[in-house]
C-alpha positions in Angstrom: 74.6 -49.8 -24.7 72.5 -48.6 -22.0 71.4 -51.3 -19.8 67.3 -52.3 -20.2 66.0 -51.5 -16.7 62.3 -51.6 -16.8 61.6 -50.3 -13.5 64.4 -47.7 -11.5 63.5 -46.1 -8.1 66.5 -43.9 -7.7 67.4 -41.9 -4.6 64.4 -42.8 -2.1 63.7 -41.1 0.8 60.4 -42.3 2.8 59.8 -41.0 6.7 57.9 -41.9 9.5 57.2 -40.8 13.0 60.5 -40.8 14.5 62.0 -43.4 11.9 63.6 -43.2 8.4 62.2 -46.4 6.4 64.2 -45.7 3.2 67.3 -43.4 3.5 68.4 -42.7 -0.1 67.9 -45.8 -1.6 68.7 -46.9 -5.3 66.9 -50.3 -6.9 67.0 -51.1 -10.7 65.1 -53.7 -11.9 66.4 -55.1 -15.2 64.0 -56.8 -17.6 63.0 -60.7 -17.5 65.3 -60.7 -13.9 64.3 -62.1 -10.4 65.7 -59.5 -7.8 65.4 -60.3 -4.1 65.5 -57.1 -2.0 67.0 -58.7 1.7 67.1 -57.3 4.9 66.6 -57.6 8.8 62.9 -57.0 9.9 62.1 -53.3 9.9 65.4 -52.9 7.3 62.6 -51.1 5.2 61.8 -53.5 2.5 58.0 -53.8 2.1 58.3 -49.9 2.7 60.6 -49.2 -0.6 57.6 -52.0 -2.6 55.0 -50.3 -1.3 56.4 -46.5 -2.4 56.9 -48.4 -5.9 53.0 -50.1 -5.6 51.4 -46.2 -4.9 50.9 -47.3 -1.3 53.3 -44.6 0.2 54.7 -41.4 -1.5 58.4 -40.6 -0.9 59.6 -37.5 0.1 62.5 -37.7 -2.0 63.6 -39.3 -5.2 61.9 -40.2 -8.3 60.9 -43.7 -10.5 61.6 -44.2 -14.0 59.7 -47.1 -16.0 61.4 -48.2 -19.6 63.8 -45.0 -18.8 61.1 -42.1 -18.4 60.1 -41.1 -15.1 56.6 -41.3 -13.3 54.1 -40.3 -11.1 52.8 -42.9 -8.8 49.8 -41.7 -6.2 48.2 -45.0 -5.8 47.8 -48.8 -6.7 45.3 -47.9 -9.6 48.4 -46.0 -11.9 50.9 -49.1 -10.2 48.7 -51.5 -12.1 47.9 -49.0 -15.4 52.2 -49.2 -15.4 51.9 -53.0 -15.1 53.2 -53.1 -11.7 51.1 -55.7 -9.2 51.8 -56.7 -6.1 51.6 -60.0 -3.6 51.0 -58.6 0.2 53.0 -60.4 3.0 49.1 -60.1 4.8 47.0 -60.7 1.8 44.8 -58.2 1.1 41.7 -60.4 0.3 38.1 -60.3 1.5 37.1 -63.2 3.5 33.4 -63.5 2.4 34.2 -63.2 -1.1 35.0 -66.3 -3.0 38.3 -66.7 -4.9 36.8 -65.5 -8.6 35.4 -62.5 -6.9 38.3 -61.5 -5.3 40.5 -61.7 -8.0 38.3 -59.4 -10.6 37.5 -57.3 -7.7 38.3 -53.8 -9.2 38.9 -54.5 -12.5 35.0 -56.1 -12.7 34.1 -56.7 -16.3 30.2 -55.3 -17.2 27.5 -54.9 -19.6 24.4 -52.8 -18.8 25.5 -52.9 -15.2 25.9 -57.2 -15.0 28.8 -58.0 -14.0 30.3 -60.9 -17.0 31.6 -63.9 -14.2 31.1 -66.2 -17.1 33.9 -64.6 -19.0 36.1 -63.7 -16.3 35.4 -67.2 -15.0 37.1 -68.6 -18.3 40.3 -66.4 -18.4 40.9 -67.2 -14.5 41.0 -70.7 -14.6 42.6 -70.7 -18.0 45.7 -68.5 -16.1 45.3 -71.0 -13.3 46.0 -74.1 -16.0 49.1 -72.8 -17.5 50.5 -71.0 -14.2 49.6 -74.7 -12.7 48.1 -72.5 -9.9 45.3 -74.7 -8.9 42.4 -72.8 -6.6 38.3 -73.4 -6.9 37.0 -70.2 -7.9 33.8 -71.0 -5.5 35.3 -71.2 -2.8 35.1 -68.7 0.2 38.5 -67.4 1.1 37.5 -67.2 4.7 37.2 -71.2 4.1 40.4 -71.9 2.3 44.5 -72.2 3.4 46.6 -69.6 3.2 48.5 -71.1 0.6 45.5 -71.4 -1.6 45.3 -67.5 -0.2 48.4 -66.3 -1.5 47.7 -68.6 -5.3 44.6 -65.9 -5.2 46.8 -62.9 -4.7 48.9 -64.2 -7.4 46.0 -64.6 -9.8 44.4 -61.2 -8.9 47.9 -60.2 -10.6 48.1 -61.9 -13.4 44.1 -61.2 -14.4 45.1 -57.3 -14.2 47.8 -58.4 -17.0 50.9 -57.3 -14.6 54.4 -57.3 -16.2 56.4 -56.3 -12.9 55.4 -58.5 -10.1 56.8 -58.1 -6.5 56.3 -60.5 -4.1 56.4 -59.2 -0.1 57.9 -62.1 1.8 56.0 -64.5 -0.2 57.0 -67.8 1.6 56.3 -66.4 4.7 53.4 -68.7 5.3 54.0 -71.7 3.0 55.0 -75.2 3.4 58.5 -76.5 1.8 56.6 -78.2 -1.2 54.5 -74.8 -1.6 57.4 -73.2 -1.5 59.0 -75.3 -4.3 55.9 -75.1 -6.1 56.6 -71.1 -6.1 59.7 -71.0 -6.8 58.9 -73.0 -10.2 56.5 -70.5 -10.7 59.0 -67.7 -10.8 61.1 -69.2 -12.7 57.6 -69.5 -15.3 57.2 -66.0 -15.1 60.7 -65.4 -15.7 61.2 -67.2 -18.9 57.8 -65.3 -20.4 60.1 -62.2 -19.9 57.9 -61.1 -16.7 60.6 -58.6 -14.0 60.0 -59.8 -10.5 61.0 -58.2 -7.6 61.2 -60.4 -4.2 61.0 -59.3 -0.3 62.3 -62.2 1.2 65.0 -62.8 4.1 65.7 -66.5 3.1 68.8 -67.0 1.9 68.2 -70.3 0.6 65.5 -69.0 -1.4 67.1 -65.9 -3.3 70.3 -68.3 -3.8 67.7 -70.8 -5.9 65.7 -68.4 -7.6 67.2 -64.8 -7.5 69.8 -63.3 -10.4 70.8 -60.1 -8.3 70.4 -59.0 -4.9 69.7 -55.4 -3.0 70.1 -55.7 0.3 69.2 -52.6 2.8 70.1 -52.4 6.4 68.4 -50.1 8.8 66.8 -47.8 5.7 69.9 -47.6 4.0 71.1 -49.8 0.5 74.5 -51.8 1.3 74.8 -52.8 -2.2 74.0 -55.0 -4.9 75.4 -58.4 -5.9 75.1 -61.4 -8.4 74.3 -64.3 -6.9 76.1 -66.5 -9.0 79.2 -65.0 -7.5 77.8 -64.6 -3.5 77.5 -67.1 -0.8 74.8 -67.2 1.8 77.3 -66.1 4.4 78.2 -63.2 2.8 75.0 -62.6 1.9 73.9 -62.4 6.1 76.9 -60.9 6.8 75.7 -57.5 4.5 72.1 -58.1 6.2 72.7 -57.8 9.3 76.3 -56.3 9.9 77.9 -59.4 11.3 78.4 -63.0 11.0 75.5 -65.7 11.8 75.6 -69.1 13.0 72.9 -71.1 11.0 73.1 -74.3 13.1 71.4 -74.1 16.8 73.5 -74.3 19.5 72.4 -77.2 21.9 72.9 -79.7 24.1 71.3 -83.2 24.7 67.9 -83.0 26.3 67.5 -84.3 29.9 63.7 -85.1 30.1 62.2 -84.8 33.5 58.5 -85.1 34.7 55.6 -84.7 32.2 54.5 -81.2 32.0 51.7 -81.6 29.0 49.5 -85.0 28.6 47.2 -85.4 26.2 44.8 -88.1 25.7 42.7 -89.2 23.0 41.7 -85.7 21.7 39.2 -84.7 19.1 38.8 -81.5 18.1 35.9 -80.6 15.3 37.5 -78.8 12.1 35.3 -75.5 11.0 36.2 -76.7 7.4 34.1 -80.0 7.1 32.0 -82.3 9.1 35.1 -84.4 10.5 37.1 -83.8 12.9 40.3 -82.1 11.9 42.1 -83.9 15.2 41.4 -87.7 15.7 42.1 -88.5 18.9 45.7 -87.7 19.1 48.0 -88.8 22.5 51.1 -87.6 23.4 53.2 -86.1 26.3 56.0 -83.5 26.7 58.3 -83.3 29.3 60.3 -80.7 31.2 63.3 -80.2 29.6 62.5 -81.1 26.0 61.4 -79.4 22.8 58.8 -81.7 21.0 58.1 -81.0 17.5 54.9 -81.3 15.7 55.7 -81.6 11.9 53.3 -81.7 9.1 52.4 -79.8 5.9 49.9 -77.3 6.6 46.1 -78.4 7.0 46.7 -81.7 8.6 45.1 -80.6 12.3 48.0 -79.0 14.0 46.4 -75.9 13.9 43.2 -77.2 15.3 45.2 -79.2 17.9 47.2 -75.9 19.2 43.4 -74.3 19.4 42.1 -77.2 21.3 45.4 -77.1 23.9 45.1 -73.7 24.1 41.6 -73.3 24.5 40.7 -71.2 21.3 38.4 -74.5 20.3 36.6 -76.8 22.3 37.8 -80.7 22.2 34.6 -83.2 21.7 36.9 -85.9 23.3 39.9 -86.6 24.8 41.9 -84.7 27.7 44.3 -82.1 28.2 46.4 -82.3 31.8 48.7 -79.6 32.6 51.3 -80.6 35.6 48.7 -82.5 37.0 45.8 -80.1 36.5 43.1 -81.2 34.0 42.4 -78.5 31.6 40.9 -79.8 28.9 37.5 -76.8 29.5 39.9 -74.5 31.6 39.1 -70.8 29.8 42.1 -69.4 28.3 43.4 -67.2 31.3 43.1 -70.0 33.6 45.2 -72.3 31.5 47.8 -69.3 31.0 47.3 -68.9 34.7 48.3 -72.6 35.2 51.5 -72.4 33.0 50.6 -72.4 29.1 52.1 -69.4 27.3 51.1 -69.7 23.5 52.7 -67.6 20.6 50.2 -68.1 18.0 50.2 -69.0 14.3 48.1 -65.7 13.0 49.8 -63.1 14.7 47.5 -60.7 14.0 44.2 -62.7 14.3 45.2 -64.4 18.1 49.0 -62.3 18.9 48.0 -58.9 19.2 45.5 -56.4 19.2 46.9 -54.0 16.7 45.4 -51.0 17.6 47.3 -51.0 21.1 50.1 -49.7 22.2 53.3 -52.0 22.1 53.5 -51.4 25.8 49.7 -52.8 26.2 50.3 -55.5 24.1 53.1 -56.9 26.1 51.1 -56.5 29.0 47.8 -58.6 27.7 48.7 -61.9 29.3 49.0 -60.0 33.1 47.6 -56.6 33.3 45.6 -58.1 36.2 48.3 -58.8 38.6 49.1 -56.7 41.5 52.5 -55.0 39.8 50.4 -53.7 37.3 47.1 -52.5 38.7 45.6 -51.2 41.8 41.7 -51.5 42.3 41.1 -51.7 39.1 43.1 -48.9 37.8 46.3 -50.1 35.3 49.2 -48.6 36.7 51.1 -46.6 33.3 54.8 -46.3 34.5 54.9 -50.1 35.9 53.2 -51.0 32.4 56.1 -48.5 31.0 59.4 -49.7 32.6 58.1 -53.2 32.0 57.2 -52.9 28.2 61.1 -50.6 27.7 62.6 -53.6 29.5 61.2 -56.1 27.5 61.5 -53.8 24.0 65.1 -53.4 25.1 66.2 -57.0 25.4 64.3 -58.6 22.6 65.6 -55.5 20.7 62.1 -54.8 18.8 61.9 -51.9 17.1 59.2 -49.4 16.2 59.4 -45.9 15.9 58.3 -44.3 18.9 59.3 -47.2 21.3 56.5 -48.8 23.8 53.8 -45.7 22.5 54.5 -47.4 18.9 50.8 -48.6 17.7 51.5 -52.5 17.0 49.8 -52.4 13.5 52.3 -49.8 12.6 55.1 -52.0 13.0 56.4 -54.6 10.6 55.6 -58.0 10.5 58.9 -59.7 12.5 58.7 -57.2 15.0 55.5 -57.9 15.7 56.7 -61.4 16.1 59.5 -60.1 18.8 56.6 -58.4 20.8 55.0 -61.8 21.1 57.8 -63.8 22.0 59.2 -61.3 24.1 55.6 -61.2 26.1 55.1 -65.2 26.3 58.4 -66.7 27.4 58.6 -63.6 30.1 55.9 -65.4 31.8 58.5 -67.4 32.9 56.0 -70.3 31.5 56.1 -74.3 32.6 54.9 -75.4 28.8 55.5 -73.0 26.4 53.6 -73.6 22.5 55.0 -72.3 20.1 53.4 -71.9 16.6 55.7 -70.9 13.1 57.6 -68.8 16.1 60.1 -67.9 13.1 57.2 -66.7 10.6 58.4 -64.1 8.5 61.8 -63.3 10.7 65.2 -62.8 9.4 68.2 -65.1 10.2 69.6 -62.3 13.1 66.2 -62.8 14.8 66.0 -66.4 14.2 69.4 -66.7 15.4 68.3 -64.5 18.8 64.5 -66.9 18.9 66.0 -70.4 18.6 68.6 -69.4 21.2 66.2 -68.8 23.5 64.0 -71.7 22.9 66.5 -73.4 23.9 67.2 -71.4 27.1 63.6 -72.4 28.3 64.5 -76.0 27.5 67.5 -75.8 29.6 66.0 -74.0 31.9 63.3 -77.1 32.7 60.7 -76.0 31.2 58.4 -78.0 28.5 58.4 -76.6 24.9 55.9 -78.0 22.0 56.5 -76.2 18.7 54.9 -76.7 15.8 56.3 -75.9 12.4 56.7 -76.4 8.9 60.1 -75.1 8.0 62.3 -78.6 8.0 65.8 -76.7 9.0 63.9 -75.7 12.4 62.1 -79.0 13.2 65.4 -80.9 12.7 67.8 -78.2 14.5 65.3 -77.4 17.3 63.8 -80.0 18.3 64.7 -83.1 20.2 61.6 -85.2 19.1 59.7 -85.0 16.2 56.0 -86.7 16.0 54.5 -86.2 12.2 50.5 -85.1 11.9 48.9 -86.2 8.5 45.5 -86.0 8.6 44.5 -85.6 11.8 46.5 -88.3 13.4 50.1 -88.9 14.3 51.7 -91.0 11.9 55.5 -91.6 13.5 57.6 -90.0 16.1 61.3 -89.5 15.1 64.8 -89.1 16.9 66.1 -86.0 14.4 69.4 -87.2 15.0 68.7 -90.4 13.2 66.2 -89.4 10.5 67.2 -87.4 7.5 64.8 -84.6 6.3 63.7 -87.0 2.8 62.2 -89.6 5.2 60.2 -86.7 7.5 58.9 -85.7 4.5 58.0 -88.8 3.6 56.1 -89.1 7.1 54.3 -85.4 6.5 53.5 -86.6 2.8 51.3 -89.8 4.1 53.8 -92.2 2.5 55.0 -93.7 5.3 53.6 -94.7 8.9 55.4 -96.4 12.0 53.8 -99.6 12.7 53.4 -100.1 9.0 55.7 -103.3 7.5 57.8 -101.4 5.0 57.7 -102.4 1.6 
């Protein structure tokens, strides 16, 4: 008997500008099934999805759905097939609210009035028995990006979508979001619903997934069963080699305080509070200090207020001496703070620029790189190749590549690559492994690290637990606003940090 594939891409070819995306590549997609699709960043995942969501045409090959072939030119006959799709950057209008976002195409009217009562009713009945909670009168420009991406997942199942592929949907979740999802899938799964996953978590397609595709550089390495893989195996198709998961590090030597901060408020633009309530701490050359906490508890707001995207209402910010708390942005860069930011696109980059402008943002002003005014293109050139080359980012045409063009964990590299080449005395570092595979995160933590070593002060602030507890060598816990407990992460296990981030348990608190 014929196996029951309900969706087969078969021999697709999709070009570029000087880059093959998809070279030949087979998927099948059998029915009821979770299939992870893995690969390095730029391997040409969210390219193959988006030729199967109408988003791209491919030069070669053709799709089959339930065995007969078809004609894809756009998302409109992706979702008449039943196909939907999760973005890895949602595709959501801000000043919309949530229900208005999710009918948004698919609008139900009478005598040109749009029905909301209606679709009203069917969305929050999906988002009761999907247990994907979200208050349809909300604006989106006001709610997290989890809540975000429970939208994008609604928008899907409104349109009645069978085959659901999710781009690198943990991307930009916390762990217990990302558990949340991951029982989700599995929901989706038992209903007979086909999911296809972009992901490059191993942990996540060895919990969730039944096969795996992998692609490297364009090209399909093959496809496995996960209940007979490992994770090792699974990194070593990826990326061509083997990877150490655990960071390489020795004990910190602390020296003088580089960052001090002192009773800082900074307002939240959610609500009439303050998202940070006057929070101290210090960091000291030669030590990486973590900031843990599920998502929406003020570390974002506290990384705006260091960096000088927000201004504090109280407190102060001292930099090696230097009080910065009102410093503008390039004067706190010029005094040592190098910042890769959470929203990559919103704060990292300016998309529409060259990769070679890009990694010239933070300095086009100094003498190496303009004279009287006038940038200086071949300085801006051999600096931009030198830092493409050893941060290995890759784009299609190199440092003329336009940064939107590029995908999402090279974009990432650009950053990274442009911040710690400051040569920075504090460095921030926000998610600085959002959306990267385990090659990169490898080549990131590494150097980290380096900085550490090499005496300079590193905050971080993330929400993937593996990181905080291999990277850093103190871990303070934000929850609500305020820190709740600093931890040794060589004497805590990663049930009692979560306990911390949770708001179950505070130092200074008796125990029960």
């Amino acid at each position: 008997m014929a196996e029951d594939f309900v969706i087969e891409m078969l021999h697709i070819t999709k070009e570029f500008p000087g880059i093959k995306a998809n070279d030949d590549v087979t998927l099948q997609l059998r029915r009821g099934e979770v299939h992870a699709l893995l690969g390095e960043n730029g391997a040409g995942k969210s390219t193959l999805m988006s030729v199967l969501f109408g988003l791209y045409q491919a030069e070669q090959g053709v799709i089959k759905k339930d065995g007969k072939e078809v004609e894809i030119r756009d998302p409109n006959d992706a979702n008449r097939l039943g196909i939907g799709m999760v973005h890895q950057h949602f595709k959501l209008v801000e000043c919309f609210t949530v229900l208005d976002n999710i009918i948004l195409g698919v609008e139900d009217t009478r005598h040109g009035i749009l029905q909301r009562a209606e679709a009203r009713k069917k969305v929050m009945e999906l988002s009761e028995r999907y247990g994907l909670r979200v208050d349809p009168d909300a604006l989106v420009s006001d709610i997290s990006v989890g809540m975000q991406q429970r939208v994008e997942i609604l928008k899907m199942l409104y349109r009645d979508n069978e085959i659901l592929i999710f781009d690198e949907p943990t991307a930009v979740l916390t762990p217990q979001e990302i558990d949340e999802l991951m029982g989700i899938m599995r929901g989706f799964k038992a209903e007979g619903k086909s999911i296809l996953f972009i992901t490059h978590k191993l942990g996540e397609i060895m919990a969730v997934a039944d096969r795996c595709t992998v692609l490297r550089k364009g090209k399909g390495i093959g496809t496995v069963d996960i209940a007979a893989t490992t994770k090792e195996e699974l990194s070593r198709m990826m990326v061509g080699r083997d990877v150490q998961f655990a960071v390489d590090k020795k004990p910190s030597e602390p020296g003088e305080v580089v960052l001090k901060v002192e009773g800082l408020r900074v307002p939240s633009k959610r609500h009439k509070n303050d998202a940070v309530k006057g929070v101290s701490f210090e960091v000291r050359a030669g030590e990486i200090v973590c900031m843990a906490g599920i998502e929406g508890n003020g570390q974002s707001e506290l990384v705006f207020g260091l960096t000088g995207l927000e201004k504090p209402t109280a407190g102060k910010v001292t930099l090696k001496g230097q009080d910065i708390t009102q410093a503008p942005i390039r004067e706190r860069s010029k005094a040592g703070m190098s910042h890769i930011p959470e929203d990559r696109h919103k704060h990292g980059l300016v998309l529409d620029y060259t990769l070679a402008d890009n990694l010239v943002l933070q300095r086009y002003w100094q003498p190496e790189f303009q004279r009287g005014g006038i940038i200086k293109a071949g300085a801006v050139r051999t600096y931009a190749e030198r830092l493409i080359g050893q941060y290995d980012v890759r784009s299609g045409q190199g440092a003329d590549t336009i940064a939107r063009s590029m995908s999402g964990g090279n974009q990432q590299k650009a950053i990274i690559a442009r911040e710690i080449d400051k040569d920075p005395e504090l460095l921030i570092a926000v998610q600085p492994t959002r959306g990267l595979d385990v090659g990169a995160i490898e080549y990131i933590h590494s150097r980290i690290v380096a900085e550490r070593d090499a005496g300079k002060a590193v905050l971080l602030i993330s929400l993937e637990l593996d990181e905080v507890m291999n990277l850093s060598d103190r871990i303070l816990v934000m929850y609500e606003g305020e820190i709740v407990g600093e931890l040794d992460p060589k004497a805590t296990t990663v049930q009692e940090l979560g306990l911390y981030m949770a708001g179950g348990k505070r130092q200074g608190e008796a125990q029960a």
